[in-house]
C-alpha positions in Angstrom: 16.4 26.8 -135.6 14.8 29.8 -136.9 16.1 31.4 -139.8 15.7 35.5 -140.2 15.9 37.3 -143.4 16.9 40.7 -143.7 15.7 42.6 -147.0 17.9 45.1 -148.0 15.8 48.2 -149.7 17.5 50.3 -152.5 16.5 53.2 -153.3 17.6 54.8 -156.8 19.4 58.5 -156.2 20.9 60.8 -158.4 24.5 61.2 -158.2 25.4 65.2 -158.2 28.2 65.9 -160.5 30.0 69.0 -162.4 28.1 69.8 -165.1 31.4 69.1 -167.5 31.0 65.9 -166.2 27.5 65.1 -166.5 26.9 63.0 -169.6 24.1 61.2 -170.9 25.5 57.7 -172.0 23.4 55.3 -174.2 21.9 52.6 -171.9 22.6 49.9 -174.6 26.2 50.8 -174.9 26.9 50.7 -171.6 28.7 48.3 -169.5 27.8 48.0 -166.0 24.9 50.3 -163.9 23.5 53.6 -165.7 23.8 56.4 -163.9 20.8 58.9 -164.6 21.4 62.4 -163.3 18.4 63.7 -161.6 19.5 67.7 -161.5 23.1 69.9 -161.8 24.2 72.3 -159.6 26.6 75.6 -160.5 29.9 75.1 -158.6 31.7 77.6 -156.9 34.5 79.3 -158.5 36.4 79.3 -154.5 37.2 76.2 -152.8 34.1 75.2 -150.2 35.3 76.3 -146.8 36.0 73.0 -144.7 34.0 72.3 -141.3 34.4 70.0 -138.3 31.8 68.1 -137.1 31.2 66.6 -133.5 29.5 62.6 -134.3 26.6 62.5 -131.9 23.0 61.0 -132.6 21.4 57.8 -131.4 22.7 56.6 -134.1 26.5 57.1 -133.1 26.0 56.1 -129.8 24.5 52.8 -131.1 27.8 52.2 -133.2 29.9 52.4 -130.8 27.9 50.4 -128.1 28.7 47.9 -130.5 32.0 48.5 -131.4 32.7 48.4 -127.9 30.9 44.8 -127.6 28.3 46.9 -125.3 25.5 45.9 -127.8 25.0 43.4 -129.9 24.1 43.9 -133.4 20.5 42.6 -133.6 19.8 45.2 -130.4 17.5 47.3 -132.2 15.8 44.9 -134.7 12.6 43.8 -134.4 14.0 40.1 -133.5 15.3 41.5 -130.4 12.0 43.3 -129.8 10.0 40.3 -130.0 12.1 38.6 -127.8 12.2 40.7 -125.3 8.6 41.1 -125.4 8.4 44.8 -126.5 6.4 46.8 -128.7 7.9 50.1 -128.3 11.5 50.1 -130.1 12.5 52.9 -128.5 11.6 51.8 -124.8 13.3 48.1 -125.9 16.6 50.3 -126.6 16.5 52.1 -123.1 16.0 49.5 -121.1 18.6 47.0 -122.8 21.1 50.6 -122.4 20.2 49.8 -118.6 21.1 46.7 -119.0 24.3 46.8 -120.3 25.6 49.7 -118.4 26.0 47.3 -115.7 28.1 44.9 -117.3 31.4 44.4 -117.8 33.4 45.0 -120.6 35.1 41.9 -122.3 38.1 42.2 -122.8 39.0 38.9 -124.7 36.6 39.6 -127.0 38.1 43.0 -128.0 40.0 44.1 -130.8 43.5 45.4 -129.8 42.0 49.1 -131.3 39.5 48.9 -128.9 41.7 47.5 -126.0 43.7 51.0 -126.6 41.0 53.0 -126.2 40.4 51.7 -122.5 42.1 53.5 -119.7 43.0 51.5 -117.1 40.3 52.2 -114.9 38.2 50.8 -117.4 40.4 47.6 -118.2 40.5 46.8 -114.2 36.3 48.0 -113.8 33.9 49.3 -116.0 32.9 52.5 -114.2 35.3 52.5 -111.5 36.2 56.1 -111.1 39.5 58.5 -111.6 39.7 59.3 -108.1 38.6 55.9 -106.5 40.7 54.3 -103.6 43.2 52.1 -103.1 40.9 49.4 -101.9 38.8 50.1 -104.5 41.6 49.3 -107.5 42.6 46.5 -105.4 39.1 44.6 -105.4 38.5 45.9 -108.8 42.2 44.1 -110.4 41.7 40.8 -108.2 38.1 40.6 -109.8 39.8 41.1 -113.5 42.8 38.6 -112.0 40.2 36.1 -111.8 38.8 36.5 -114.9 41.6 37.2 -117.3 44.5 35.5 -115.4 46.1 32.6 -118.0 45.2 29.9 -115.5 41.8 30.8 -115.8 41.8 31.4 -119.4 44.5 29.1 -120.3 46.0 31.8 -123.0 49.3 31.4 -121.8 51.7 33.9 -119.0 52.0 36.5 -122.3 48.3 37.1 -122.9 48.2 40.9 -123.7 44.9 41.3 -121.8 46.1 39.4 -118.7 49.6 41.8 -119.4 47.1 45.0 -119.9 45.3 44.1 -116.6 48.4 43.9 -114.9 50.0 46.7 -116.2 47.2 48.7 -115.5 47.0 47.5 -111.7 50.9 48.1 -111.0 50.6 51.7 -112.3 47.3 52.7 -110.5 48.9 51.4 -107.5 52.0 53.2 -107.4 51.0 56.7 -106.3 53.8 58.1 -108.5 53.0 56.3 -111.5 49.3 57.0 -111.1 49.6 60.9 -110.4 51.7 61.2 -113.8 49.0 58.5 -115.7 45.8 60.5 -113.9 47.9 63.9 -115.5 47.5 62.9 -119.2 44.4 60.7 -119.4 41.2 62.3 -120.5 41.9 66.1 -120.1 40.5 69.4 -121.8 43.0 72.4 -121.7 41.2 74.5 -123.3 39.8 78.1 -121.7 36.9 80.5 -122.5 38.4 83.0 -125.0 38.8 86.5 -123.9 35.8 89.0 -124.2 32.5 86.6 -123.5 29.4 88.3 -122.7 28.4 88.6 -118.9 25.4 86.4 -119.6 27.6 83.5 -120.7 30.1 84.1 -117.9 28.9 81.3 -115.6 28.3 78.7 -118.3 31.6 79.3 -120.0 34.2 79.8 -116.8 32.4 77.2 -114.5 32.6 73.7 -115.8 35.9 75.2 -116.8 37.0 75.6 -113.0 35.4 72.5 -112.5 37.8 70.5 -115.1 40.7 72.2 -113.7 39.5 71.3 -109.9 40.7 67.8 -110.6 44.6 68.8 -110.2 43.6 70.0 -106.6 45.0 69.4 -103.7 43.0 67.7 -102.0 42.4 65.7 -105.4 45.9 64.1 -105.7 46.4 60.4 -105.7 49.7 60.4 -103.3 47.7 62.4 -101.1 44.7 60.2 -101.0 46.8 57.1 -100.8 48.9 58.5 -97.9 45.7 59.3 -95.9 45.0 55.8 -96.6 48.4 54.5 -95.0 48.0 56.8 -92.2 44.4 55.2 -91.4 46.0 52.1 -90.8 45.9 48.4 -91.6 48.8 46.0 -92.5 49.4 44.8 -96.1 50.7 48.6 -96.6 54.0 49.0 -95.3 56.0 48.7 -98.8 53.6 51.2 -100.3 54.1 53.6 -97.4 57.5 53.3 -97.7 58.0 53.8 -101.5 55.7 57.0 -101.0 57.1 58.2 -98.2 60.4 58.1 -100.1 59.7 59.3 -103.4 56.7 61.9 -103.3 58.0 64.1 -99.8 57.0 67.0 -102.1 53.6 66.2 -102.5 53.1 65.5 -99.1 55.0 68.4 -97.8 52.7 71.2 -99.8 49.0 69.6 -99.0 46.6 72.2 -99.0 44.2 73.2 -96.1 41.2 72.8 -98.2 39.5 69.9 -98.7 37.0 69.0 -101.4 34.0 69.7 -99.4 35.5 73.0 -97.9 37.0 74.7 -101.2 35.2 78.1 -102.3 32.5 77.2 -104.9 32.4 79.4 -108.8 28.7 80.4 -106.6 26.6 82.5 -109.4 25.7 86.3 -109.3 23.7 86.0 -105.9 27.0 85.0 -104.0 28.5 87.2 -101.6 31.3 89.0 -102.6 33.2 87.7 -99.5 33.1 84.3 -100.8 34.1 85.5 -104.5 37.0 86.8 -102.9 37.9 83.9 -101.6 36.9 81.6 -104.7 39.9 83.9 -106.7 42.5 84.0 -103.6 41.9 79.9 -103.4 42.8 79.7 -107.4 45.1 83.0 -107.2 47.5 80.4 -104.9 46.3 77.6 -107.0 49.4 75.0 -106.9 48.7 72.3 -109.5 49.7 68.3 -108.6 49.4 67.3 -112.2 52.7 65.4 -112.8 53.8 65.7 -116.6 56.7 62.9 -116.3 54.9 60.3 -118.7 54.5 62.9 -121.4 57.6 64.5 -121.2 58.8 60.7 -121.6 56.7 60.5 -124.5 57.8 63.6 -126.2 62.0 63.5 -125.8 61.4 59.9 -127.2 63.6 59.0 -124.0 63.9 55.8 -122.2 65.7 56.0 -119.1 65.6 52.1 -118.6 67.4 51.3 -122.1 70.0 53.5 -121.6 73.6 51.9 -122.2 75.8 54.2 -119.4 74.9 56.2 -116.6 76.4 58.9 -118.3 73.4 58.6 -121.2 71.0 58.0 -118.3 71.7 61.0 -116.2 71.6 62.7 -119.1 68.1 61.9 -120.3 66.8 62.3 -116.7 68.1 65.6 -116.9 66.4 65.6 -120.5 63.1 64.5 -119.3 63.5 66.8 -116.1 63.7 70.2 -118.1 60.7 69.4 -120.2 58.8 68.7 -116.8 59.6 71.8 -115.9 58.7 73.7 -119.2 55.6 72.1 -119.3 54.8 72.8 -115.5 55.3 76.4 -116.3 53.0 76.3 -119.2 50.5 74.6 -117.1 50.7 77.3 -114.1 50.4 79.7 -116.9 47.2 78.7 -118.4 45.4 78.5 -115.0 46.8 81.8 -114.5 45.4 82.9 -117.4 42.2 81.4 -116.9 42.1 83.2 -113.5 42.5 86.7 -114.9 40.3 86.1 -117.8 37.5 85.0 -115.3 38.7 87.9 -113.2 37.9 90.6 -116.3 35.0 88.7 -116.9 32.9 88.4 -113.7 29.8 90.7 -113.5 30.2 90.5 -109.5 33.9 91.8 -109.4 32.9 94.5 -112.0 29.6 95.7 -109.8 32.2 96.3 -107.4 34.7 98.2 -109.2 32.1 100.4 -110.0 30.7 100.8 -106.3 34.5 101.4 -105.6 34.8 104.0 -108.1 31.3 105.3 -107.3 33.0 105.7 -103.3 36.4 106.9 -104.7 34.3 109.5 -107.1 32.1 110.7 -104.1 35.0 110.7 -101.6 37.5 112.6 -104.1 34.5 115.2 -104.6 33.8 115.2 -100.9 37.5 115.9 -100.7 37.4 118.7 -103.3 34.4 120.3 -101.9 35.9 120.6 -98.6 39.5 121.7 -99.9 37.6 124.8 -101.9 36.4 125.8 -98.3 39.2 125.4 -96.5 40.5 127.2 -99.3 38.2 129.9 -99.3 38.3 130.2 -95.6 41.9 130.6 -95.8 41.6 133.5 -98.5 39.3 135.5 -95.8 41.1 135.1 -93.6 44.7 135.6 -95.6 42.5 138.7 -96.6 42.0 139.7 -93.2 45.1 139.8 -92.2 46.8 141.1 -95.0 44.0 144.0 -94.5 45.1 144.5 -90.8 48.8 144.2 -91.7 48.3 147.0 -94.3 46.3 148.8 -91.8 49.5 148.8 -89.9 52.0 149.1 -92.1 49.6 152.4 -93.1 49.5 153.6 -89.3 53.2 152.7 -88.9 54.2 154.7 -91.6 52.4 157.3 -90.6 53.7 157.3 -87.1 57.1 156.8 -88.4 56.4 160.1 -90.9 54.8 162.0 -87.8 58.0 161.3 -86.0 60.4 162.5 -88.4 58.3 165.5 -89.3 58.7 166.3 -85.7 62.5 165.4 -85.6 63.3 167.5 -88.4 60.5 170.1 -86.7 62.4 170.4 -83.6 65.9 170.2 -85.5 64.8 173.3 -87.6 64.3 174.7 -84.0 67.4 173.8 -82.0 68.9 175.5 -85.6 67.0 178.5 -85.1 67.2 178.9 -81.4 71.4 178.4 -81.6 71.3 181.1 -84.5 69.8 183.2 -82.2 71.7 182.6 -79.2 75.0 183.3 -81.4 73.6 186.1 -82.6 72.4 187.9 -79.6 75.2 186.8 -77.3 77.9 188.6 -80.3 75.4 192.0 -79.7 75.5 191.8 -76.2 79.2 191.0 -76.1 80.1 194.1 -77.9 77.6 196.0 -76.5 79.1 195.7 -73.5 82.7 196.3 -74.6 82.5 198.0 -78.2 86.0 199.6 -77.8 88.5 197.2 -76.4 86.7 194.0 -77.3 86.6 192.8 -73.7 83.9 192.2 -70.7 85.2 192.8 -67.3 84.5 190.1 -65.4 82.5 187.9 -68.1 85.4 186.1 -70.5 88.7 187.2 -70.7 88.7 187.3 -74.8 86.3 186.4 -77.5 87.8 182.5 -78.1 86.9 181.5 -74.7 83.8 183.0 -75.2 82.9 181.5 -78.5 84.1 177.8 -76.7 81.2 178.5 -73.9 78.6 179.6 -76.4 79.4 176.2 -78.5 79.3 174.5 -75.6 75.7 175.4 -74.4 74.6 174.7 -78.2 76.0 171.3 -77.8 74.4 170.8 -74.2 71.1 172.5 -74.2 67.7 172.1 -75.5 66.1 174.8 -78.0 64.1 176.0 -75.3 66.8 176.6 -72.8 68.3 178.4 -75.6 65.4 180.2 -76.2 65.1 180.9 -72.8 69.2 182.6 -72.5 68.3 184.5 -75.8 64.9 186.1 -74.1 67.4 187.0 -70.9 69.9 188.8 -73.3 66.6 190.8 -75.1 65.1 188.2 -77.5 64.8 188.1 -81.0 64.2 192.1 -81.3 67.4 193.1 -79.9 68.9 191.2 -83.3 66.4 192.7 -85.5 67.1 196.2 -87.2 63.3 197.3 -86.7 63.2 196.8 -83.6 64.5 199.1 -80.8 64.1 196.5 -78.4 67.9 197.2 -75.9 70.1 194.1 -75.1 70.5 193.2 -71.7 74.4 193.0 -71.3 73.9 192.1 -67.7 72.5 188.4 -68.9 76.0 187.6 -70.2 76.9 186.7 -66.5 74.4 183.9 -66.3 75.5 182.8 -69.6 79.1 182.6 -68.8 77.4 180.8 -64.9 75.8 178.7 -67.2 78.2 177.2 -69.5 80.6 177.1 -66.0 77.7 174.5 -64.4 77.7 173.0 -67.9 80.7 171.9 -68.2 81.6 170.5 -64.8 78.1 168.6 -64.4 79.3 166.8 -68.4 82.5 166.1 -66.5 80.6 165.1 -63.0 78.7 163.1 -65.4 81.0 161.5 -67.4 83.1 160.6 -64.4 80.4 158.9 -62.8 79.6 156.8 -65.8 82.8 156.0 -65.6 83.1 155.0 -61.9 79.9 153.5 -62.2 81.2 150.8 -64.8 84.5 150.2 -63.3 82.5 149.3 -59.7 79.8 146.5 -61.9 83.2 145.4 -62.8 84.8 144.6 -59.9 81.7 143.9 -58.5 81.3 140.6 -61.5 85.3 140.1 -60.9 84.6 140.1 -56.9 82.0 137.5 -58.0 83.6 135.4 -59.8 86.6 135.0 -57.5 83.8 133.6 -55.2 82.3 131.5 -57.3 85.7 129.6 -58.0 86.2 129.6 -54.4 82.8 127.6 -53.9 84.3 125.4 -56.5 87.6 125.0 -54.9 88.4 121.3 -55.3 90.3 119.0 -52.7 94.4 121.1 -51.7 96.5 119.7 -53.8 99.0 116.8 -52.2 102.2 116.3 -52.9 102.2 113.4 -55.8 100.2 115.9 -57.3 102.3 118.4 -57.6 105.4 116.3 -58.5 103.4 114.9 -61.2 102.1 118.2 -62.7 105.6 119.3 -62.6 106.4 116.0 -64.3 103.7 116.9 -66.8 104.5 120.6 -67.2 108.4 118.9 -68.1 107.4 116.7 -70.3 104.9 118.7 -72.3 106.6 122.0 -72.9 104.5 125.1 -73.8 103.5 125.2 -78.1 102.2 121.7 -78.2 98.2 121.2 -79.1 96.1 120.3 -76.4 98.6 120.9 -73.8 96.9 121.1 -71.0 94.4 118.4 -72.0 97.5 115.8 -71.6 98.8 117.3 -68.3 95.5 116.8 -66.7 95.4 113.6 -68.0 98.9 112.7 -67.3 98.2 113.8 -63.6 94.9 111.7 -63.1 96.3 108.6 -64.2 99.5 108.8 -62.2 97.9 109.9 -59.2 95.0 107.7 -59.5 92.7 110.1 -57.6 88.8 110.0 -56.2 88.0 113.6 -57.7 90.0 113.3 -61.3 91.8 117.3 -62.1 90.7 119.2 -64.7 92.4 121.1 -67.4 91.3 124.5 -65.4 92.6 123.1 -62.3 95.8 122.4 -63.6 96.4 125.8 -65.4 95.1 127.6 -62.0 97.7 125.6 -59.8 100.2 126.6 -62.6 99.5 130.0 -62.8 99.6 130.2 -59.1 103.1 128.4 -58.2 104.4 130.6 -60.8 103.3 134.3 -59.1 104.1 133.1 -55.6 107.7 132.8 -57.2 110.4 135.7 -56.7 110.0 138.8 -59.3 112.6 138.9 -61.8 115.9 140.9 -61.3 116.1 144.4 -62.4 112.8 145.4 -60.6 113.4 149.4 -58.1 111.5 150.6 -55.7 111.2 153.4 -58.1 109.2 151.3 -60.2 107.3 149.7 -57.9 106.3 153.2 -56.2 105.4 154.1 -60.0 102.8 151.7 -60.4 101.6 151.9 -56.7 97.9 152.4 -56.1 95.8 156.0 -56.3 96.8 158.2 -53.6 92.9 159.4 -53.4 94.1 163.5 -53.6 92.0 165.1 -56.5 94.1 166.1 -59.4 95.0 170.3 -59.7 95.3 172.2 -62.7 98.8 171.9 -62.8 98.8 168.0 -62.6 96.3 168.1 -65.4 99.0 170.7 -67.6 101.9 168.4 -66.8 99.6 165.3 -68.0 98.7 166.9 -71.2 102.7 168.1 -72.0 104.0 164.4 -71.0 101.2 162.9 -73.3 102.2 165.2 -76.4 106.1 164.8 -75.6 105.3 160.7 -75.4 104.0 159.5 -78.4 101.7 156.4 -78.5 103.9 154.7 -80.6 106.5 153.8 -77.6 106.3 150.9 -75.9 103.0 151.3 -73.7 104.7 150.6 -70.4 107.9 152.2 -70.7 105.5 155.4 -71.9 103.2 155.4 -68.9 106.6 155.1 -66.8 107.9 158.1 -68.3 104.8 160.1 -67.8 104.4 159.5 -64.7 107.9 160.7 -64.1 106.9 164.1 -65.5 103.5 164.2 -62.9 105.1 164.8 -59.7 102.8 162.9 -57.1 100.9 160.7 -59.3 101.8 156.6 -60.3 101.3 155.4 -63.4 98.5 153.5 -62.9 96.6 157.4 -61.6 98.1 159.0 -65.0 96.3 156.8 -66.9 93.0 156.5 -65.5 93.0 160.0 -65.5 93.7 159.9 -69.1 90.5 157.4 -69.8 88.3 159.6 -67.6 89.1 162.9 -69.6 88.7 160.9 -73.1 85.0 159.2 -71.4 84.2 163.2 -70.8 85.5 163.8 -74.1 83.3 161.4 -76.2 80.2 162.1 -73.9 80.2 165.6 -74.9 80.1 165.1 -78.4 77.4 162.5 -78.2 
């Protein structure tokens, strides 16, 4: 046996103190080791600011390779160097690293502090992985079976190793248990703070999507497990079923994607297609992590050691909110880790500013076009506005033209009919200036004022004109001029204002005839138009049911009519259904074919008889006249034209009063 012995080198150091309490004690009055201080330092008035520090080093490593039994302590002496047949420390310590990372950890050996920092991948397999298979866990807990179960280790059934193995087994084999254990273990939360640089964007944001990628999908445990069902093999039926029964949402809401097929972070030479699609994949990012053992954890709630159903239901219902709160919260901060990375990404903002570079140059594009449409449609709205005033101008010039020569030729018609007064009062009484009468002209001055006004009414200003030149012109008026009157002209006048008057009245009465004629002529029409339209003769059901319906619906009612045609049709059930017009024709009809009503002479009857054709005398026209003024118009109209009539021997009623319209047509034509 060879012995080793470790010397243990101390080196003196001064211990740094306050300087009220550095001292100076005797050496020879002092119990115990002397303390010498080597220097002072001046202490901060402020407390020293307090900082967190990350262990790492060779050094660290190497402690825990041996608290973790990885290592054992003499690893890195020169002992184990020698017998390893090493001269290099360094290169010794690498290889033995090698070594040992293929070895398993013991878990007999380990303290229970050390057994809790183990996850249960680790307890069943060193380095068996988070997402490894169900075959894989399997092989990996019947290896630990044999080498921690108590028959092999002869600890008894309530080893805690053998219990930790087993416990670790039955909840990475239940794809419930392990997608709520695979949830908590080993996670970092934590996202880039808002603001980074665009140089540090890709190293902040991608390990970050990378961490997060693990609650994917196409990453879940029940999912992976029921592929593994579906792929077959026996042994799995209970598994399959407990799946099948408790986790329909997880498989109900798989994803498309799959881990080799979902949108990489890229860098800044990806396409921007493929960005897109990188931020719509975690835009509809729908997380699997299952927070059920921590919201366990955290209410302080177990569901198993509950005394009633009443307290279990209600700490499911417990447990079940804070899933739910914590799910939220979860959802929240990927979203917030999307829009952060969203803000952040040089690649998105390049093309916000292309898209607002194209938005800028369309907009001005836009404008530009806009101010020449605009400033086409000012030429133009200039243009037109130029030829509407141009217009308007030649309009209103026209329209001042016109009434210049209205009021021109009125001035002229005034001065010609001043004239013709004038000289027709000289020649009159130049020709009589004794008596006051022309033999053979008028037969007193009123009638021959009424023919003078009546040629100013009817004639131009240069017939006028032309009867004042006949009777001597505008000298014979004039007290300068000698010029005679011609008092024979006065017979033309008088011929003139005869042939006046009867071709107003020939005139008048053929407007008049003419009118009455297009009337008849639209009422002949008419008639045989609704003979065209005659319908079907009318049988006798018909008729007994419009008299039925004239009975029943008695003249005041609304829509009258409207119900006796429809009363009618639906008694009579007919091919061709009446109309309203129909019914009201048939009426109208039955009732004139009836007798007249009692009372009615031959006297009457001869009254209102048709024209006799003879032209109407003087005397006729006399009579007319006194029977209108001795019948006032306030009489009843009929019994008025009766009684004219009466007083016009030879004439009907019906000839008295279209002679009366025909004089009062004549009448209102002069004038106009």
């Amino acid at each position: 046996t060879t012995c080793v012995r470790h010397k243990t080198h101390f080196h003196s150091i001064g211990t740094v103190m306050p300087p009220e309490q550095s001292k100076v004690e005797d050496p020879m009055t002092t119990e115990g080791p002397v303390i010498t201080p080597v220097a002072t330092l001046d202490w901060p008035s402020t407390p020293l600011a307090t900082s967190t520090i990350q262990c790492a080093g060779r050094s660290y490593l190497a402690y825990e390779s041996r608290a973790l039994n990885l290592r054992t302590f003499l690893h890195s002496s020169s002992f184990y160097q020698q017998a390893n047949g090493s001269s290099n420390a360094n290169d010794a310590a690498d290889n033995e690293d090698d070594a040992e990372k293929k070895k398993e950890y013991d878990l007999l050996t380990m303290s229970d502090r050390k057994l809790k920092k183990l996850s249960y991948y680790q307890v069943l397999q060193r380095g068996l992985p988070m997402h490894a298979s169900s075959d894989d866990i399997r092989k990996a807990y019947h290896k630990a079976c044999l080498k921690y179960h108590p028959d092999k280790t002869g600890r008894g059934e309530e080893d805690e190793v053998f219990l930790l193995v087993k416990a670790a087994f039955d909840t990475l084999s239940d794809p419930i248990k392990r997608r709520s254990y695979d949830s908590t273990v080993d996670f970092d939360e934590s996202i880039p703070k808002e603001g980074i640089d665009e140089a540090d964007f890709y190293k902040e944001y991608g390990p970050c999507f990378e961490r997060n990628l693990r609650f994917a999908s196409f990453n879940d445990p029940a999912r992976q497990t029921a592929k593994e069902e579906s792929g077959g093999g026996g042994g799995k039926k209970k598994n399959k079923r407990k799946s099948g029964m408790k986790n329909n949402r997880s498989s109900n809401n798989l994803s498309g994607h799959t881990k080799e097929s979902c949108p990489k972070f890229g860098d800044d030479e990806t396409p921007l297609d493929q960005v897109h699609a990188f931020y719509e994949f975690w835009v509809n990012f729908d997380s699997w992590r299952d927070f059920t053992l921590k919201a366990t954890s955290e209410t302080d709630h177990d569901v198993e050691a509950a005394d009633s159903r009443d307290e279990k239901r209600w700490m499911k219902q417990e447990i079940d909110r804070k899933i739910k709160k914590m799910k939220k919260e979860e959802m929240a901060r990927i979203n917030l880790m999307v829009e952060r990375a969203m803000a952040t990404d040089p690649r998105l903002k390049r093309e916000k500013r292309r898209e607002a570079a194209e938005k800028a140059k369309a907009a001005e594009e836009k404008r530009i076009a806009e101010e020449a449409a605009a400033e086409k449609e000012r030429i133009e709205r200039e243009a037109r506005e130029a030829a509407e005033k141009k217009e308007a101008e030649a309009a209103a010039n026209k329209k001042a033209n016109d009434k210049k020569a209205k009021e021109q030729q009125k001035k002229q018609l005034r001065k010609a009919k001043q004239l013709f007064r004038k000289i027709t009062m000289v020649a009159y009484k130049a020709a009589c200036p004794n008596d006051g009468s022309t033999e053979n002209v008028w037969d007193d001055l009123e009638q021959m004022n009424d023919d003078i006004e009546l040629l100013c009414d009817k004639l131009s200003a240069i017939e006028l004109n032309s009867l004042s030149d006949a009777l001597g012109g505008s000298g014979a008026v004039e007290e300068e001029d000698s010029t005679p009157v011609c008092v024979g002209a006065l017979v033309d006048v008088r011929q003139c204002a005869v042939e006046t008057a009867a071709g107003a009245e020939r005139q008048s009465l053929l407007a008049i005839k003419q009118r009455n004629e297009a009337r008849k002529e639209a009422a002949d029409k008419e008639r045989e138009q609704k003979q065209a339209k005659a319908s079907a003769p009318w049988t006798k059901d018909e008729l007994g049911a419009l008299a039925k319906a004239v009975k029943k619906y008695p003249a005041g009612g609304s829509n009258r009519w409207e119900a006796i045609a429809l009363f009618v049709n639906n008694l009579c059930k007919q091919a061709e259904p009446r109309s309203k017009e129909e019914c009201i024709e048939k009426y109208n009809s039955i009732a004139a074919s009836a007798a007249p009503p009692s009372g009615s002479t031959d006297k009457d009857t001869a009254a209102d008889g048709e024209d006799s054709g003879a032209p109407w005398t003087e005397e006729q026209d006399s009579l007319l006249q006194e029977m209108l003024r001795k019948y006032p118009a306030d009489m009843d109209k009929n019994e008025r034209w009766k009684s004219i009539a009466k007083g016009v021997p030879g004439r009907s009623k019906k000839e008295c009063v279209d002679r009366f319209k025909a004089i009062r047509e004549a009448v209102k034509q002069g004038k106009n």
